[in-house]
One Martini backbone bead per residue (centre of mass of N, CA, C, O) as a GRO file, in nm:
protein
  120
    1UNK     BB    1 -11.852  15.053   8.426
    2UNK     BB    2 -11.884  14.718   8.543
    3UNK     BB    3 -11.768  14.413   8.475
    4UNK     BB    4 -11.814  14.126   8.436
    5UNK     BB    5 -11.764  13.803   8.578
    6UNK     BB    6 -11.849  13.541   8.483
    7UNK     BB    7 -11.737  13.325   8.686
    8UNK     BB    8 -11.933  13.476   8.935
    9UNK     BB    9 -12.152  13.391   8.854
   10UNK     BB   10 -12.479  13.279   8.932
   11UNK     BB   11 -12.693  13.069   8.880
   12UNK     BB   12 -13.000  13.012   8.851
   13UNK     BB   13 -13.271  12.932   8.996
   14UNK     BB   14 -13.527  12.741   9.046
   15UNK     BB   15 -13.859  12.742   9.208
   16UNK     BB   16 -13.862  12.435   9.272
   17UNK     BB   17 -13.658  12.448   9.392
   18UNK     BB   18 -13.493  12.285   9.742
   19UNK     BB   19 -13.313  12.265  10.026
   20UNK     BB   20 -13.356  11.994  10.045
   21UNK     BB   21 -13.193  11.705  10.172
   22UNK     BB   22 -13.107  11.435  10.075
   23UNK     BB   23 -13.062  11.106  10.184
   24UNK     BB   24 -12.802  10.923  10.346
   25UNK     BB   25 -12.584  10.690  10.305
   26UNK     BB   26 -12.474  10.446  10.386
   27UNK     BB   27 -12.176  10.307  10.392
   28UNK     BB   28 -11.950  10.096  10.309
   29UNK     BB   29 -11.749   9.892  10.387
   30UNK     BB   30 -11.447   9.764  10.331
   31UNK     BB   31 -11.296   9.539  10.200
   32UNK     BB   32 -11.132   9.296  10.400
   33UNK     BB   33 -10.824   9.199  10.346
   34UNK     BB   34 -10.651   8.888  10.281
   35UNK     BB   35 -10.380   8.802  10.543
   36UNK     BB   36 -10.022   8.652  10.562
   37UNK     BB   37  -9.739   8.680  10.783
   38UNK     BB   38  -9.404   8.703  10.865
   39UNK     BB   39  -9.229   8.892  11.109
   40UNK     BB   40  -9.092   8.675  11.297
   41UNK     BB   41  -8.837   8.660  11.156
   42UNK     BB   42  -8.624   8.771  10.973
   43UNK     BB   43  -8.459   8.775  10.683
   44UNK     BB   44  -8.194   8.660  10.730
   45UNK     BB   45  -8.206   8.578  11.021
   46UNK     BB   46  -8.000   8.526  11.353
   47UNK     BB   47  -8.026   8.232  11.570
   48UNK     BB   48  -7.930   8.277  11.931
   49UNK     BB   49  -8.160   8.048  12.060
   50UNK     BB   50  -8.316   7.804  12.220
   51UNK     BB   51  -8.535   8.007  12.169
   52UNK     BB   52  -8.881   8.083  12.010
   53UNK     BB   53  -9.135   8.325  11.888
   54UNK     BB   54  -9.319   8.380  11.613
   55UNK     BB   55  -9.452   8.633  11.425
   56UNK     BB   56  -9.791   8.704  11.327
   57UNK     BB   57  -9.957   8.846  11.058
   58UNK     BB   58 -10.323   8.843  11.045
   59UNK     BB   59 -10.654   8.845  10.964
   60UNK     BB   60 -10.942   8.771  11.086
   61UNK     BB   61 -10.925   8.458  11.266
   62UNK     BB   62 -10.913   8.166  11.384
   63UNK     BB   63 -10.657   8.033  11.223
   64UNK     BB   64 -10.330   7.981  11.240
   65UNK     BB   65 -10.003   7.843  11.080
   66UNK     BB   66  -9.713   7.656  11.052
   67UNK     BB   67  -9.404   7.571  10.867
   68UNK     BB   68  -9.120   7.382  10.900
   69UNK     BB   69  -8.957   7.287  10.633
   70UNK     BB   70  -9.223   7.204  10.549
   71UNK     BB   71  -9.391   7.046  10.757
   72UNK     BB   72  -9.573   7.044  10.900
   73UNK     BB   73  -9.891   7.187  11.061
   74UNK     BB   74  -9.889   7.430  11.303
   75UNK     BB   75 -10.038   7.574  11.584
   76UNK     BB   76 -10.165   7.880  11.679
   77UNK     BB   77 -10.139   8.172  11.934
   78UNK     BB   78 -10.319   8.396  12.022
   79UNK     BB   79 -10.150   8.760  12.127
   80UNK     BB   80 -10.183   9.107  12.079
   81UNK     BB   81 -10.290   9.047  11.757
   82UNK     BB   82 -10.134   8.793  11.743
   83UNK     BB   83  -9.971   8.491  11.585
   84UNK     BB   84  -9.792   8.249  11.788
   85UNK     BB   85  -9.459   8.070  11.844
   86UNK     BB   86  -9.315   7.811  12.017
   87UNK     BB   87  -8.978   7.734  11.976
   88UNK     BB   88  -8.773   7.443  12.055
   89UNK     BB   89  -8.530   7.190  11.952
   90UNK     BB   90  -8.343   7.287  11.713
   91UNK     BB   91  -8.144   7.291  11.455
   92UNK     BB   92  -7.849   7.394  11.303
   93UNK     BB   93  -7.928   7.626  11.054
   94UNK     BB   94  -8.107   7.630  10.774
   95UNK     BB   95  -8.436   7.783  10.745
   96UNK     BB   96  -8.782   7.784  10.717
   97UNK     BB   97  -9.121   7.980  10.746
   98UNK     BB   98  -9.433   7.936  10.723
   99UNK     BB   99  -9.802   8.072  10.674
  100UNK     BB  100 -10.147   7.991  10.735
  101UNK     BB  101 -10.480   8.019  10.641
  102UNK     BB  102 -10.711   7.793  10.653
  103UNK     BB  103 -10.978   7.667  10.534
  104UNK     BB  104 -11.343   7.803  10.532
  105UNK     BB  105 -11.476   7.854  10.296
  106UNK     BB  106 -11.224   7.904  10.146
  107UNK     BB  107 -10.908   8.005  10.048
  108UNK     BB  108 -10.603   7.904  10.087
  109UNK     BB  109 -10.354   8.109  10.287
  110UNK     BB  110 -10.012   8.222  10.225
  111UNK     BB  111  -9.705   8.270  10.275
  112UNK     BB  112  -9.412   8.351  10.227
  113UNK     BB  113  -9.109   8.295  10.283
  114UNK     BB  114  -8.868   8.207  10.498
  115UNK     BB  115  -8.534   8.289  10.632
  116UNK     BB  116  -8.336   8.121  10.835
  117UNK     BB  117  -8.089   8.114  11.124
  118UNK     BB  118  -7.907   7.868  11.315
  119UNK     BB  119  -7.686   7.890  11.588
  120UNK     BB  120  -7.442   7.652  11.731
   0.00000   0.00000   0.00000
């Protein structure tokens, strides 16, 4: 005589229950999280170029700017999914350069800074 295998049993069904399957929620989309970073320059990368353009990457907005050592909040232009500054006229020596998405109804988001040296 063959043992069962309680493991293999199955569930008794009700007779009540059908086969109708429950109608499907649509999922809800991911909240998609707000940043900006500075992509270029690199870390403590060396421009040895009279002409530079940085390149930011942020959450899809409105406007990103850039503040080069403290200074004003200068605007970006956005292309090719990025937002980009064309710097020169810039000086020899160690530069600082932050990034940010100014508030619109929501709060002010800023990069980390960035550091980097222009070779004389």
């Amino acid at each position: 005589m063959k043992k069962r295998n309680p493991k293999r049993e199955e569930a008794p069904q009700a007779p009540f229950l059908t086969s109708a399957k429950p109608p499907k929620r649509k999922p809800k989309p991911p909240k998609q999280k707000r940043y900006v970073q500075v992509d270029y320059p690199m870390e403590d990368e060396m421009i040895a170029s009279h002409f530079y353009s940085f390149r930011i990457s942020a959450s899809p907005t409105e406007r990103v700017e850039i503040s080069i050592d403290g200074e004003e909040w200068l605007p970006c232009r956005q292309s090719v999914g990025y937002w980009w500054f064309d710097w020169c006229h810039f000086s020899a020596g160690p530069h600082s350069l932050r990034a940010r998405i100014p508030s619109a109804g929501t709060r002010e988001l800023k990069s980390k800074p960035r550091q980097f040296t222009v070779l004389g």
